[in-house]
N, C-alpha and C positions, 0 to 999 in steps of 0.2 A: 835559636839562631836569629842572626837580626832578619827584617824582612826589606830583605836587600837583594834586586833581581841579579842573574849572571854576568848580565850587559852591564850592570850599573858597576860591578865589582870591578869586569874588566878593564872597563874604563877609568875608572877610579885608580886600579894599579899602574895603569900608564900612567896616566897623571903627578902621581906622587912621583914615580922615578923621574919625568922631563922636567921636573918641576925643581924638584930634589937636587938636580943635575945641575939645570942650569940656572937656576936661583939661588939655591941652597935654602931653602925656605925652611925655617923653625915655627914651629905653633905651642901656644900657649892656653892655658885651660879652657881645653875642649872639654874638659870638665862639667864647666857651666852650661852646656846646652844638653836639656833633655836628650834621651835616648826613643823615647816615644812620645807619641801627644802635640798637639799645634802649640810650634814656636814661629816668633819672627825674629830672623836673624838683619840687622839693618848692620849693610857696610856703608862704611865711605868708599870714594872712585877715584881709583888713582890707571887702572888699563884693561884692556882689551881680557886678562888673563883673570879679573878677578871672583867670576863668578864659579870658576875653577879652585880658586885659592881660597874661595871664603866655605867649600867644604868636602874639600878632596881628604880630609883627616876624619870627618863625622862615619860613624858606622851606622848612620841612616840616610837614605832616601832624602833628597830637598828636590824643589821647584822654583821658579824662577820668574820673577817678573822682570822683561824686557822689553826695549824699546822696539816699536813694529816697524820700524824701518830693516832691522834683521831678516825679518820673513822676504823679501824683496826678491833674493832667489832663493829657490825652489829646493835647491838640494840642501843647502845649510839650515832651510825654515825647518826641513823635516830633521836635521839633526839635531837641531837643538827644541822641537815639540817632542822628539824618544827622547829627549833627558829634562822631560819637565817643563820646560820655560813654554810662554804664554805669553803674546803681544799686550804693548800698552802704549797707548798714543799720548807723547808726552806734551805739556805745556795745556790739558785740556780733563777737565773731569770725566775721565772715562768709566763709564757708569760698569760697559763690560768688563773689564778687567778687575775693577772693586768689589764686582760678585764675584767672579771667578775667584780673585785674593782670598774672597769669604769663605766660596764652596772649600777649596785645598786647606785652610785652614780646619774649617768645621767639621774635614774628612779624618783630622789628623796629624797635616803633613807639617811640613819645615818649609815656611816662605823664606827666600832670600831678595833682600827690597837695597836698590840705591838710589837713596832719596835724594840725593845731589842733583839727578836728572843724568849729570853728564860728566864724563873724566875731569880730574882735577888739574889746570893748566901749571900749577907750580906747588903740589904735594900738601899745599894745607885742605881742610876739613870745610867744604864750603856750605852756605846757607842751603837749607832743606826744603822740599814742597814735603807742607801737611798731610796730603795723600794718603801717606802712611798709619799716621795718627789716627785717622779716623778708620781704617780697616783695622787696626788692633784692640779699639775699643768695640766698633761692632764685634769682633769675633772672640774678648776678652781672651786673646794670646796672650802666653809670656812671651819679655821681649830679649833678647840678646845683642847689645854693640858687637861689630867685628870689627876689627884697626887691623887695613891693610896696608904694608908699611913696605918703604923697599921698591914698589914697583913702577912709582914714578919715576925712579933714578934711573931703572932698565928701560923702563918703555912707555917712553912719556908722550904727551897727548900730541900730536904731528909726526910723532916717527913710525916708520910704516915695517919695522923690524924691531923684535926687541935685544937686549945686549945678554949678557950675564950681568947675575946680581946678586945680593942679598936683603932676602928677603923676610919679613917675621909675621904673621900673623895668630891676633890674638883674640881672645875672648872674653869679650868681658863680664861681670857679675850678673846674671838673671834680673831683669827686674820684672814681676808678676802682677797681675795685672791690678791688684788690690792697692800697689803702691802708684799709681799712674793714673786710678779712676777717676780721681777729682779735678785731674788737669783738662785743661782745653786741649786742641790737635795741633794750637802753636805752640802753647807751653810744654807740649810732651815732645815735639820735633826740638824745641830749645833744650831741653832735657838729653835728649839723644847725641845732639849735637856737641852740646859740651863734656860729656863721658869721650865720647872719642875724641874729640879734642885734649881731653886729659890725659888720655890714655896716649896718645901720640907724645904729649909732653914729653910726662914720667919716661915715653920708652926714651929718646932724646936727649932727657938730663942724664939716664945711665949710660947711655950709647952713643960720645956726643960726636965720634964719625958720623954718625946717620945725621947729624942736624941742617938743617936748612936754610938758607941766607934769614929766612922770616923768624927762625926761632928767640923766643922770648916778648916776641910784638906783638902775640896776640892776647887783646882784651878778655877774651872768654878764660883764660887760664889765671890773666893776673886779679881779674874781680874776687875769685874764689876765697 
């Protein structure tokens, strides 16, 4: 059986249905992410719902790096410290949270990291802090892109409610850490960056309702 608490399942169950409901959200190979063992799952940030959607499908246990402005009150800090997540003070080398990253990794677990810093204001895939980079080669994680797609149209960065949607998220190819070793922590956030940038593409050029006044203007897809 996986090692997966009661709390975690029931929560998990609601999830999928509110989710299911009111997004209609499809996922795409969950495949690619380990069943055990330290992985880093790096999303891009499109809302409020995503550290929900980036592993409400996995049949393992994740944790969460987030911003410590969450902790602020008291009753929501302790709800999301029982499901893992862990302050991180953003815009600053936060030495405690880079162990802690280390410790959850070294233990095992599944980090979920958005290295954007902060929601996406119009649904493209924005520039990354390093941060990340250098916690995945200390901890030699495999890594996994997640493209969350969909949920800026429902609930986008100033709206204080979200709408109905559709929703997709996907997962993309493993990359281990044998293939990532020889880059620097800019050139592996470059690296990360343009996989979900690709991956947003492709979904786009099949699906071209989802596209976005910017599609086709972005540089990182036409260099390739």
């Amino acid at each position: 059986m996986d090692n997966v608490s009661l709390y975690w399942r029931f929560l998990r169950f609601l999830c999928r249905w509110q989710t299911i409901l009111q997004f209609k959200v499809r996922i795409h190979g969950t495949h690619n992410v380990p069943r055990e063992g330290p992985v880093l799952l790096v999303c891009n940030h499109q809302s409020h719902m995503d550290p929900v959607l980036a592993t409400m499908a996995l049949p393992r246990e994740s944790c969460y790096m987030a911003r410590d402005s969450l902790w602020a009150n008291r009753w929501f800090a302790r709800l999301i410290t029982s499901l893992n997540a862990f302050p991180v003070k953003r815009h600053t080398a936060d030495l405690g949270a880079i162990k802690e990253s280390l410790r959850r990794l070294k233990s095992g677990m599944s980090l979920v990291v958005f290295p954007e810093g902060t929601r996406t204001p119009d649904g493209r895939i924005h520039p990354m802090f390093p941060g990340l980079a250098s916690i995945a080669k200390k901890a030699g994680a495999p890594i996994v892109p997640v493209l969350i797609d969909g949920m800026y149209q429902a609930w986008p960065k100033g709206s204080p409610f979200p709408r109905t949607g559709s929703v997709i998220i996907q997962y993309g190819d493993l990359i281990p850490p044998a293939e990532y070793a020889g880059l620097s922590a800019d050139e592996l956030v470059q690296l990360l960056r343009k996989r979900l940038i690709h991956m947003q593409h492709r979904l786009h050029e099949s699906l071209p309702e989802r596209r976005l006044p910017w599609h086709g203007a972005q540089p990182e897809v036409l260099e390739d």
